[in-house]
C-alpha positions as CSV (number, residue, x, y, z in Angstrom):
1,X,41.3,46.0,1.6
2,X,39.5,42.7,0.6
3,X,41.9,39.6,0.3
4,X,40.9,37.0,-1.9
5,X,42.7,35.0,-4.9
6,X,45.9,36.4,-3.2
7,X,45.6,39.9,-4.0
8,X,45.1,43.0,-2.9
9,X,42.1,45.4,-3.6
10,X,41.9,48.9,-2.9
11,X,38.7,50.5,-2.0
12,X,38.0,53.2,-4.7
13,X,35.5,55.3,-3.1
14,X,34.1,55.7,0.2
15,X,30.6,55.8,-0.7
16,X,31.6,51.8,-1.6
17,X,31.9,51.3,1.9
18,X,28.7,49.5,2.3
19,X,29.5,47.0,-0.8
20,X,33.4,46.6,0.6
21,X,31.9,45.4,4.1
22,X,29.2,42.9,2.9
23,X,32.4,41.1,0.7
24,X,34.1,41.3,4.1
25,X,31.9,39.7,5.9
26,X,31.3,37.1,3.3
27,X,35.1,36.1,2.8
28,X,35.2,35.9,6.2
29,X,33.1,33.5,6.7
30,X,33.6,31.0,3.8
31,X,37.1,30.7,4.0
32,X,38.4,28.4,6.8
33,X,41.3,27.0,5.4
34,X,45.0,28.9,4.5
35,X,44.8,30.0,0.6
36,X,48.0,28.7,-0.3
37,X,47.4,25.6,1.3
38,X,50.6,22.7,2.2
39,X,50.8,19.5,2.6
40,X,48.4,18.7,5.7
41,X,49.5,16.3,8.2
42,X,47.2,13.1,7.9
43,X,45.9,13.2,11.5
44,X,44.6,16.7,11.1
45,X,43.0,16.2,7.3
46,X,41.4,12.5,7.5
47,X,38.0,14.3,9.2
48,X,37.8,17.1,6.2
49,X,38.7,14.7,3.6
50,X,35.6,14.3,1.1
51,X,37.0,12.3,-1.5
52,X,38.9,9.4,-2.3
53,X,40.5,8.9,-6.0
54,X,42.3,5.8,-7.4
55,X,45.8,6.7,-8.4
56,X,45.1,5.4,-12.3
57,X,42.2,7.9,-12.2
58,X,42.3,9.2,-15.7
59,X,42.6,12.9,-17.2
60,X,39.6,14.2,-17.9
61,X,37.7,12.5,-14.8
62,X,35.2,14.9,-13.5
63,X,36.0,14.8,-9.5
64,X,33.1,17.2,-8.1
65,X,30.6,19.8,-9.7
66,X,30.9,22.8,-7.2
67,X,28.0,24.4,-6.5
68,X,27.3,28.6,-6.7
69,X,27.9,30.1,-2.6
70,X,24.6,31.6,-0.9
71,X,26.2,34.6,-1.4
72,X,26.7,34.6,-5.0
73,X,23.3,33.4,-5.0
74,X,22.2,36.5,-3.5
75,X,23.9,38.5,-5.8
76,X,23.4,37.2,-8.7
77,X,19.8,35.9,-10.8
78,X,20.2,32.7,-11.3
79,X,19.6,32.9,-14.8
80,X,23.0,34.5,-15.7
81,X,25.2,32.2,-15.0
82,X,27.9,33.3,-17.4
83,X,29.1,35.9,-14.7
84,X,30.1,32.8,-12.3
85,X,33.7,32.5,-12.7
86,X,35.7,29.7,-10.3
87,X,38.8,29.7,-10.7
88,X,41.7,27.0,-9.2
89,X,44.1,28.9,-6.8
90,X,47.7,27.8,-7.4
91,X,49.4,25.2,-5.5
92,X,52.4,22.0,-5.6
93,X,48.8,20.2,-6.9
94,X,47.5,22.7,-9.5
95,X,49.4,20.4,-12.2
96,X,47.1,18.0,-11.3
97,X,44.0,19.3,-11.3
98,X,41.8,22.2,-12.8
99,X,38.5,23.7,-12.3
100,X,36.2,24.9,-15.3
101,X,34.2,28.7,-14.9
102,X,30.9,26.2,-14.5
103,X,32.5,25.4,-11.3
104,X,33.8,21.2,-12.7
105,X,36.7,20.1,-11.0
106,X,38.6,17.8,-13.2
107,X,41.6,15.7,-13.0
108,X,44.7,16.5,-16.1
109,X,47.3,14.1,-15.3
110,X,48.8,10.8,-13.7
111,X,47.8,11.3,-10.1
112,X,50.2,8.5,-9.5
113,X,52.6,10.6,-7.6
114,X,50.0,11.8,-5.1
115,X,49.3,8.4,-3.5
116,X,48.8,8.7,0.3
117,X,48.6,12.2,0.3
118,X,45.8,14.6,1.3
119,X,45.5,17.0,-1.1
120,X,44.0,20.0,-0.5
121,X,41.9,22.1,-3.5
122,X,41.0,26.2,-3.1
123,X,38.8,27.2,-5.5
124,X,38.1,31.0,-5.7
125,X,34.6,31.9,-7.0
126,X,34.5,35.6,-8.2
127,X,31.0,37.4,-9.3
128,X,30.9,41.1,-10.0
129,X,29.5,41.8,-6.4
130,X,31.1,39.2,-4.3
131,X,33.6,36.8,-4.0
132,X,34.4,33.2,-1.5
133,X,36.1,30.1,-1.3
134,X,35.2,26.9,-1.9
135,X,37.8,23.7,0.0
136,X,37.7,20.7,-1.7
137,X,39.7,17.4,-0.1
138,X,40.9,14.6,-2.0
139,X,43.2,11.5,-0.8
140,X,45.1,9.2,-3.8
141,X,45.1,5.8,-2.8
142,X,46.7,3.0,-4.9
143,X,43.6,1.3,-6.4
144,X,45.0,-2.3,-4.6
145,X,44.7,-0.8,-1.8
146,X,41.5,0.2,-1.7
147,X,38.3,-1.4,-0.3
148,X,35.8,-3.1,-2.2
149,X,32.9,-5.5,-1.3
150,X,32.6,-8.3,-3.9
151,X,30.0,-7.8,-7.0
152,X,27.8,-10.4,-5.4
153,X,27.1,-8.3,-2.6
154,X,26.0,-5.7,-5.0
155,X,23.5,-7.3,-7.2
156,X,21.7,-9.1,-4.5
157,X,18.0,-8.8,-2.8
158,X,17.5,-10.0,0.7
159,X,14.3,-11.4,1.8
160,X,13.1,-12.2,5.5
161,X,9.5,-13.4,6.6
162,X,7.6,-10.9,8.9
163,X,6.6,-11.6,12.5
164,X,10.3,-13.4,13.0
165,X,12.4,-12.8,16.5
166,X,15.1,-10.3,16.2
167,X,18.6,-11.9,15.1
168,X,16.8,-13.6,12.3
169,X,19.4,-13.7,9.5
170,X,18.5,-12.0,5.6
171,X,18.4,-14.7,3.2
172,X,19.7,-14.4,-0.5
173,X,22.5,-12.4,1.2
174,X,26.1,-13.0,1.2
175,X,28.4,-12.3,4.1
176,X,29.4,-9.1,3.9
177,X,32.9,-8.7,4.2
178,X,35.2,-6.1,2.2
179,X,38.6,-7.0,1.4
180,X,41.8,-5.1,-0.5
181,X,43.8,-7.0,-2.5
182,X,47.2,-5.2,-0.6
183,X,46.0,-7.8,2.5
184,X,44.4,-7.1,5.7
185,X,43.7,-4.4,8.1
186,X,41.0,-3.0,10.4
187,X,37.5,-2.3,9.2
188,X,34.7,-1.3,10.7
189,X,30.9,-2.2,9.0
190,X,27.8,-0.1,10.0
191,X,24.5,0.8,8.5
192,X,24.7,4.4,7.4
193,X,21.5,5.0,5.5
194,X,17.8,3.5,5.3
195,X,17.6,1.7,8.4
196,X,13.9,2.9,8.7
197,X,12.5,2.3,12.8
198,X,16.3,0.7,13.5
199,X,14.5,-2.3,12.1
200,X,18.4,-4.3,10.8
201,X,21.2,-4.6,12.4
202,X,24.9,-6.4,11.7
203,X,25.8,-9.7,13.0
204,X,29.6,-10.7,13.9
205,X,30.0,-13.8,12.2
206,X,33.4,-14.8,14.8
207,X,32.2,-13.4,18.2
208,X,28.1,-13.5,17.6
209,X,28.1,-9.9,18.5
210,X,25.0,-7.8,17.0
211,X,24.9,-4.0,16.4
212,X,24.6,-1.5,14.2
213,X,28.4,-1.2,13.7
214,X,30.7,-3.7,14.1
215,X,34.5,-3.5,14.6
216,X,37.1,-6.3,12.9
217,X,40.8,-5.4,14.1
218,X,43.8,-6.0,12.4
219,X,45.2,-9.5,12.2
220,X,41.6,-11.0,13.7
221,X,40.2,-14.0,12.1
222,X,37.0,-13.0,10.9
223,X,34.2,-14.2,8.7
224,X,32.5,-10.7,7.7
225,X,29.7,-9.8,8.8
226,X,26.1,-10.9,8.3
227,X,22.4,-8.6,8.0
228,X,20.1,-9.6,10.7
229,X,16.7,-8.2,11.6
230,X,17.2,-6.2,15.1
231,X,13.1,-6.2,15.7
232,X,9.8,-8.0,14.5
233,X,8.8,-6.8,11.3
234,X,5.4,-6.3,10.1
235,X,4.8,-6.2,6.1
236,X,1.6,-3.7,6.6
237,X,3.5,-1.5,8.1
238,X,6.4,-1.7,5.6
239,X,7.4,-4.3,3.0
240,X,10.7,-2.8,1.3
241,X,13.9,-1.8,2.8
242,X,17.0,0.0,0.7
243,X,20.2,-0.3,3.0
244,X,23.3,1.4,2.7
245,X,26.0,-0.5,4.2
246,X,29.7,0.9,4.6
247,X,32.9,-0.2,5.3
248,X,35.9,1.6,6.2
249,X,39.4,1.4,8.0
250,X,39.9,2.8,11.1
251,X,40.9,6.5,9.7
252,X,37.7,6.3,7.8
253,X,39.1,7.3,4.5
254,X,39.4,3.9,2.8
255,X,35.8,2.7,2.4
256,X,33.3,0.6,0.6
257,X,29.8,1.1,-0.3
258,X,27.0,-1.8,-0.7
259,X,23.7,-1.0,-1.4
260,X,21.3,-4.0,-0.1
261,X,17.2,-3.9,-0.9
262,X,15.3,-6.0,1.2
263,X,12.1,-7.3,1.3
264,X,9.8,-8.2,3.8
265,X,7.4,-11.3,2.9
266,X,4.0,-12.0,4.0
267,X,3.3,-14.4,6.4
268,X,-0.6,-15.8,6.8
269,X,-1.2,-13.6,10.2
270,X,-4.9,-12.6,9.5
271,X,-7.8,-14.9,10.0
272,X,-11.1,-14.8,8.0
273,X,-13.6,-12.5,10.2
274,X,-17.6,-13.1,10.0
275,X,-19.5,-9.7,9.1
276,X,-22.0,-11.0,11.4
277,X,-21.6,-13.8,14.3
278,X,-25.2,-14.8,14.0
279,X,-27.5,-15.4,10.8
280,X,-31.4,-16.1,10.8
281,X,-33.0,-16.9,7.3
282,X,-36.5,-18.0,6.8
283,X,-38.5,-20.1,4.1
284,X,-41.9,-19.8,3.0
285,X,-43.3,-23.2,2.0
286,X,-45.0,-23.6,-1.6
287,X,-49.0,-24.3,-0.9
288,X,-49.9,-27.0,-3.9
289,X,-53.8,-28.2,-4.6
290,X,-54.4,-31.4,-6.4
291,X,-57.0,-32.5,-8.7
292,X,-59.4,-33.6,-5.7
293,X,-58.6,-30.8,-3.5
294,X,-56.0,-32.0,-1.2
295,X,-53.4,-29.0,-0.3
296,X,-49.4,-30.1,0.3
297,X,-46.6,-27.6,1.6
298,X,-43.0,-28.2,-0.3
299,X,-39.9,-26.2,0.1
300,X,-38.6,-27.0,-3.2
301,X,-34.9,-28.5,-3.7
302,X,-32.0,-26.2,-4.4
303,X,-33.8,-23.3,-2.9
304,X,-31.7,-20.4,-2.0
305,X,-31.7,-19.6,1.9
306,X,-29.7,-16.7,2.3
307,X,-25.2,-16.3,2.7
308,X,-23.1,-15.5,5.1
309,X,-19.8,-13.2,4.1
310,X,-15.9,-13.5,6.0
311,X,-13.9,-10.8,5.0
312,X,-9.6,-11.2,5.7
313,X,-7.9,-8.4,6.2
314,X,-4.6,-9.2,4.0
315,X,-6.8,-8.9,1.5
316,X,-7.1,-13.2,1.2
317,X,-9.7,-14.7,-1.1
318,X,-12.3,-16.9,1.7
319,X,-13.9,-19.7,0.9
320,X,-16.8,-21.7,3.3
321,X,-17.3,-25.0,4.3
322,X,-20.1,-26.0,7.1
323,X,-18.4,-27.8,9.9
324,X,-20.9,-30.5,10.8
325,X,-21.8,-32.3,7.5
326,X,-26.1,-31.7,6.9
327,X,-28.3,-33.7,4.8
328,X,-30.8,-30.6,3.8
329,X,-28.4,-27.8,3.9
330,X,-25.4,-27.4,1.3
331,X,-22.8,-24.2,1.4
332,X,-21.6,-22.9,-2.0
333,X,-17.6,-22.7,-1.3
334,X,-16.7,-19.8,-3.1
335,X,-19.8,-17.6,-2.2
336,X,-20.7,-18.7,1.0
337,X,-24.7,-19.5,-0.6
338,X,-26.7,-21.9,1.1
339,X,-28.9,-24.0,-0.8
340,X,-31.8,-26.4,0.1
341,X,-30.5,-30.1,-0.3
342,X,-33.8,-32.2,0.7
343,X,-36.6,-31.4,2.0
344,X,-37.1,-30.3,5.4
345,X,-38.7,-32.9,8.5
346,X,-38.2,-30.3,10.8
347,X,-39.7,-26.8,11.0
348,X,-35.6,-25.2,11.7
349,X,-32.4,-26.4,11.3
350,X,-29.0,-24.8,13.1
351,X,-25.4,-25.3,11.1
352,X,-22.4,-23.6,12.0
353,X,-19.7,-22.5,9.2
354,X,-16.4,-21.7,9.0
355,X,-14.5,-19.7,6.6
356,X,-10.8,-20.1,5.8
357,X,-8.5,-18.1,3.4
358,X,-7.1,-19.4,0.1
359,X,-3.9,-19.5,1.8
360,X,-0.7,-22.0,2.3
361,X,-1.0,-22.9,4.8
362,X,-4.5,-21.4,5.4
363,X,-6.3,-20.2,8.5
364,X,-9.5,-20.3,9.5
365,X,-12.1,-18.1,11.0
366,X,-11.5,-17.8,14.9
367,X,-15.1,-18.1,15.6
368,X,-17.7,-20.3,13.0
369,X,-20.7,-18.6,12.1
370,X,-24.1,-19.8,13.5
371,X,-26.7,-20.4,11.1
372,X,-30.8,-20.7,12.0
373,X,-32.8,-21.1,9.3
374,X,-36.3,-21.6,9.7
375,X,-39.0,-23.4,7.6
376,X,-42.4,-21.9,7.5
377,X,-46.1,-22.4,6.1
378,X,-47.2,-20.5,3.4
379,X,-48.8,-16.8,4.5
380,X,-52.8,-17.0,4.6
381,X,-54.4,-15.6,1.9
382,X,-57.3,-13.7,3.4
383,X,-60.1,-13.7,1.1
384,X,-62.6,-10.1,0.7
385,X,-65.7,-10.3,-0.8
386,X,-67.5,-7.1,-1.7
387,X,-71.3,-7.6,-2.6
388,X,-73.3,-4.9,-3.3
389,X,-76.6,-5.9,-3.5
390,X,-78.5,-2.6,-5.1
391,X,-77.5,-0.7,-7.3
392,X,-79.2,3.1,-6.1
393,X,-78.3,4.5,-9.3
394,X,-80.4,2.5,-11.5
395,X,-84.4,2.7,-10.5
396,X,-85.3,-0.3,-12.7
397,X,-86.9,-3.1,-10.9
398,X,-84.3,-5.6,-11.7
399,X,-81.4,-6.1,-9.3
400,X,-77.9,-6.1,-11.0
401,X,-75.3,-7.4,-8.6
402,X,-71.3,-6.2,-9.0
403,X,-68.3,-8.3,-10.1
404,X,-66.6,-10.1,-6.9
405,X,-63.5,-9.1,-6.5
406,X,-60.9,-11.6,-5.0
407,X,-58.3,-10.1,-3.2
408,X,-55.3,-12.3,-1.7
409,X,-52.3,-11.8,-0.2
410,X,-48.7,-14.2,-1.4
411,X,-46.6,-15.1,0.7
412,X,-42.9,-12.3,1.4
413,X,-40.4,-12.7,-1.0
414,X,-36.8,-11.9,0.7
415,X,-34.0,-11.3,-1.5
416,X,-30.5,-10.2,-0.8
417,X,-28.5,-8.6,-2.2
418,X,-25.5,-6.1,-2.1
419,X,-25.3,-2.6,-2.6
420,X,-23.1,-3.1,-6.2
421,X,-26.1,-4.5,-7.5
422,X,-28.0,-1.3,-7.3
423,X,-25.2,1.1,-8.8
424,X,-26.9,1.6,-11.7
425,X,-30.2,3.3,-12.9
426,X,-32.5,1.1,-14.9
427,X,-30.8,-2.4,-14.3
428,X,-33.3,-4.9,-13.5
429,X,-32.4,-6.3,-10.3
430,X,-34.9,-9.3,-10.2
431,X,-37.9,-10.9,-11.8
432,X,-40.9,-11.0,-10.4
433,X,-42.6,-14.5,-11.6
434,X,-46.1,-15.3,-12.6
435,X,-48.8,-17.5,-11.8
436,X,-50.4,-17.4,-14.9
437,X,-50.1,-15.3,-18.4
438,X,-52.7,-13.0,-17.9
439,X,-51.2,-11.3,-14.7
440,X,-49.8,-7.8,-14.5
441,X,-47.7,-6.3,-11.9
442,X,-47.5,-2.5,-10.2
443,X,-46.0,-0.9,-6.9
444,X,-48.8,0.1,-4.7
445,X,-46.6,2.9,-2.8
446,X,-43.9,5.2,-4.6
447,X,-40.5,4.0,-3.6
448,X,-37.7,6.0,-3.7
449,X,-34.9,3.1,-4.9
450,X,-37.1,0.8,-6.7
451,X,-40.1,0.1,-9.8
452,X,-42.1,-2.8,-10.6
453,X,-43.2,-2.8,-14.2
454,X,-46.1,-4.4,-15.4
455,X,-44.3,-7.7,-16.8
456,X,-43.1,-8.1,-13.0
457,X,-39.4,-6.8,-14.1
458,X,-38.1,-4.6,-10.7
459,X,-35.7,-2.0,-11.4
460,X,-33.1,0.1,-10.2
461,X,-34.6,3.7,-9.5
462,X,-31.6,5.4,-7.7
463,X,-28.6,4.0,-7.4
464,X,-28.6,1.8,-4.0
465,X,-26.8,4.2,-0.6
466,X,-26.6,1.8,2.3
467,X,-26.2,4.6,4.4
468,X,-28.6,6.0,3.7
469,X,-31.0,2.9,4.0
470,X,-32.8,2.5,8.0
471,X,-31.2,0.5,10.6
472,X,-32.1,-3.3,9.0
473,X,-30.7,-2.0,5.6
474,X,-33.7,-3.5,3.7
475,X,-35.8,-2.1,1.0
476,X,-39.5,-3.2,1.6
477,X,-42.3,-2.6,-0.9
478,X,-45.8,-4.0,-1.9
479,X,-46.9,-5.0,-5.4
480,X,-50.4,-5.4,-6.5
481,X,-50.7,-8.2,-9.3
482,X,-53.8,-8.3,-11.3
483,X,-55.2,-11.6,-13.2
484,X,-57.6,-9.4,-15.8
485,X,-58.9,-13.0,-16.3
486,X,-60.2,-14.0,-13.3
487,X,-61.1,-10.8,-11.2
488,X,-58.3,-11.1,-8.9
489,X,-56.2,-9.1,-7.1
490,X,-53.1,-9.8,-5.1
491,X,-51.0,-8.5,-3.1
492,X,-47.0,-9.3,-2.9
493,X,-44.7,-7.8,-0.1
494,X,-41.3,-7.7,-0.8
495,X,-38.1,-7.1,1.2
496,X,-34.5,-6.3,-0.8
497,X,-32.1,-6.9,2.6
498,X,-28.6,-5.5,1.9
């Protein structure tokens, strides 16, 4: 015989055996509790109970949605739901309450005459091939009596700066402390979800005391209690904090639910780094011939040198300043460029530069930057003269001497740039500039990343890898510039430095 519901079945056939055991086993162990239940002394029900109503609860008030046993899950698809059938077991509280066949458990009266009482619900769940129990535990409390934190506490978002000592109070907080408008009694406060790494605790506004749970007796003179952090905090590691705070009287029935986000705010803890400690840039000189043949070297005014680059690792915009004022070098704040102010009456010059974020208030690189930059005479030009003086070809008696051809060499162009610049095919990267009209530009060797066109216009090739560029990340090339006017040929070497 199976009991369940409070009846009696019969087994019908042996050959059922195997179906009547499995139901045995399964009623055996979901059901726990007596079927007709009574009423339960307090001490024994307030660590099953798993809800609390307010006495003015009204009919209709869905307590719980119960949810299909393993079993029935096993024996039934969970498409066909229409053969679930739960079904409230009677009992002095069945006038009280009802359950649907979806498995709802509702309220259908004035639970006013239930207050401080554990009740006790069995719902029967029934499926062609099975059946179990469900217990469901309820306690009515007078709605005055009942807990509550106040709707500040509820709408609020705590904030605390990272990096502070443990103890350091939430701000934008109010004290936590839950009250019941029937007066006074024992409560206990403790964090109970999202406490991530133990990272908050609760402060004891009366004795000081901090912990995860604090206890307020009966009768004690108490302020609430307050949220605290309980270690250092670091925004990287994590910036938001949802906290579930609860409050409860000593039979831990009667409680009180606030749910506290807090944020963690950034505090200026990373200094601008250097991508390099050192920097070494050179200047080639301008070679200039007056009318009577008198050569000058100038390094004109406003010249590019080169930059140097700080990166912060909060993600801070940097911005550079050179720490010793100069009169011939001048540091573009925003880009970290360094221009020519004057002209040079030395042959180097040494500044150091700090960077510093765009921060309140705003820290600076731990270690300036050293800066050499060099200024140097224009590259020889090497003249070569070829002069053939017979021509073996031609057996006429006159001589006919070949064109001289000029060849020079122009002083390196450096450049840098960075790899963006070269993300896309065709985009002229720089422009090659012309001594006179009549000259025309061309690679002499086949690069793989850049072309020089004949109007001196060098373009992208293939898109720019720095990994995949040699050890000085530099893309170095020759170009040949003709002057079709004057016999001439020259030769440019360039160097792209990423």
């Amino acid at each position: 015989m199976l009991r369940g519901g409070g009846k009696m079945r019969k087994k019908k056939d042996w050959w059922m055996g195997g179906l009547v055991m499995l139901a045995i086993i399964v009623v055996a162990v979901a059901e726990e509790a007596p079927l007709v239940p009574s009423l339960m002394d307090f001490e024994v029900a307030k660590n099953a109970l798993s809800l609390v109503l307010p006495h003015d609860t009204y009919p209709g008030y869905t307590v719980k949605q119960l949810e299909p046993s393993n079993a029935t899950s096993f024996h039934q698809p969970e498409h066909d739901q229409a053969a679930l059938n739960f079904r409230l077991l009677e009992t002095s509280y069945s006038k009280y309450f009802t359950v649907l066949e979806n498995g709802v458990v509702m309220t259908t009266g004035d639970l006013s005459p239930l207050v401080n009482q554990p009740v006790h619900l069995t719902i029967l769940e029934e499926t062609p091939n099975s059946t179990s129990t469900h217990h469901l535990h309820l306690f009515v409390m007078d709605r005055k009596d009942m807990l509550r934190f106040p709707g500040a506490t509820l709408d609020t978002v705590g904030e605390v700066m990272e990096n502070q000592k443990p103890g350091t109070p939430v701000q934008g907080i109010p004290h936590l402390q839950a009250n019941s408008a029937s007066g006074g009694r024992s409560i206990s406060y403790r964090i109970i979800s999202g406490n991530d790494d133990d990272a908050f605790a609760l402060k004891d506004l009366t004795t000081q005391k901090i912990s995860n749970a604090i206890s307020i007796g009966e009768g004690e003179k108490s302020e609430g209690v307050i949220l605290v952090t309980a270690k250092s905090l670091d925004r990287e590691e994590k910036k938001d904090y949802t906290l579930t705070i609860e409050a409860a009287d000593t039979e831990g029935i009667n409680k009180a639910i606030a749910k506290i986000a807090v944020t963690v705010l950034d505090v200026n803890d990373n200094r601008p780094v250097f991508t390099r400690p050192e920097y070494k840039f050179s200047m080639a000189g301008i070679k200039s011939t007056d009318l009577h043949g008198n050569s000058t070297v100038s390094w004109p005014r406003f010249s590019r040198l080169g930059h140097v680059e700080a990166k912060d690792e909060g993600g801070d915009k940097v911005a550079y300043k050179l720490l010793t004022p100069s009169n011939y070098v001048i540091i573009v704040p925003q880009t970290g460029e360094l221009l020519l102010a004057n002209e040079p009456d030395m042959q180097e010059i040494l500044v150091d530069v700090e960077a510093h974020d765009l921060r309140s208030p705003s820290l600076a690189s731990a270690k300036p930057a050293r800066v050499l930059i060099e200024f140097v005479a224009p590259e020889p030009a090497p003249m070569i003269v070829q002069h053939l003086s017979h021509d073996a070809i031609n057996q006429h008696s006159h001589r006919r001497d070949k064109r001289r051809v000029t060849r020079a060499v122009r002083p390196t162009k450096r450049i840098e740039f960075t790899e963006t610049d070269g993300d896309t095919d065709g985009k002229i990267v720089f422009q090659l500039e012309k001594e006179t009209d009549r000259e025309t530009f061309k690679i002499r060797d086949e690069n793989i990343w850049v072309g020089v066109e004949a109007n001196g216009a060098v373009r992208v090739k293939k898109k720019w890898d720095y990994e995949e560029l040699g050890p000085e990340k530099t893309i170095d090339f020759w170009v040949i510039i003709t002057n079709s006017g004057h016999n001439e040929l020259s030769e440019l070497s360039t160097r792209q430095k990423l």
